[in-house]
N, C-alpha and C positions, 0 to 999 in steps of 0.2 A: 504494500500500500504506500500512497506516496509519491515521493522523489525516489525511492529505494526499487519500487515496484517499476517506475518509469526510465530508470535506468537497467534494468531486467528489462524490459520490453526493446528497448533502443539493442543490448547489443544480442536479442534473439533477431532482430530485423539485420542487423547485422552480420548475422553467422547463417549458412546457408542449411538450410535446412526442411527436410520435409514431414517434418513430426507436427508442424503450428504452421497453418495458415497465417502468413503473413498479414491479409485482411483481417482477420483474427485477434492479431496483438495491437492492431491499427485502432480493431474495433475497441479495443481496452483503455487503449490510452486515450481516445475519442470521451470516451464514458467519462473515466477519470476527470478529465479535463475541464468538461461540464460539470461535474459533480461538485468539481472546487472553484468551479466561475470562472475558468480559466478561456472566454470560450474565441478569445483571438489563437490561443495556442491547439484550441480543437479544431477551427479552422485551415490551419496550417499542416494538423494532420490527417485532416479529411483529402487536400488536398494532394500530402505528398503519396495515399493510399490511394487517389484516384490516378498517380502518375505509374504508382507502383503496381498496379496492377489495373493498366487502363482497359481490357474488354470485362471487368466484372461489372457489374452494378454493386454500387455502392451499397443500395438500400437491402444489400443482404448483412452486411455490417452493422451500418448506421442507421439506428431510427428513423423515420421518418419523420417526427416532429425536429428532432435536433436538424435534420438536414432541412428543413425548413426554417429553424433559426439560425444556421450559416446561411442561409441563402442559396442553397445548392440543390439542384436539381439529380433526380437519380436516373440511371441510364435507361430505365422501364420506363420512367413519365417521359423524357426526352424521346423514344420509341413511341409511345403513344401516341404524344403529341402531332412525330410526323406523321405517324398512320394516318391520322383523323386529318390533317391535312392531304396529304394523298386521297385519302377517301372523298373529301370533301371536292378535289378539284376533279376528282372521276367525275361525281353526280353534277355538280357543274358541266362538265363537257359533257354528255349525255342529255342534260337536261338544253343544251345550248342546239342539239344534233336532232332532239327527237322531232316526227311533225305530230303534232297537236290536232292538226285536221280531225274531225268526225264524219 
């Protein structure tokens, strides 16, 4: 717990290894972080967990209320979003193409 816990976390991220998901100790110290209001330092490791392991979604890690109080979007809603955009410009062009005639 701690500085003591968060220095354990830094050199497991550090040592390569496949016993701990990396997102894992990410998601620890993330917690941690908030828990002691630290939340520019949560910030900073949401970010280096989205660098460090850029195809996962975050939001398997991080809460989704915390990633809303960073300000950060997680890679499912950024997906959705475009879907529903894609979707949205289908039925557009269909609805632009169809005749209407009866």
């Amino acid at each position: 717990e701690g500085q003591g816990g968060m220095a354990q976390c830094q050199l497991l991220l550090n040592t390569p290894t496949d016993l701990v998901r990396c997102g894992d100790i990410y998601s620890l110290m993330i917690e941690h972080a908030t828990k002691v209001g630290d939340w520019k330092l949560a910030a900073q490791l949401a970010q280096q967990l989205r660098k460090a392991q850029p195809h996962d979604n975050i939001a398997l890690y991080v809460p989704r209320d915390v990633l809303e109080r960073l300000g950060i979007t997680s890679q499912a809603e950024d997906d959705e979003d475009q879907g529903q955009e894609v979707e949205e410009e289908v039925v557009e062009e269909v609805v632009r193409h169809a005749d209407f005639t009866i």
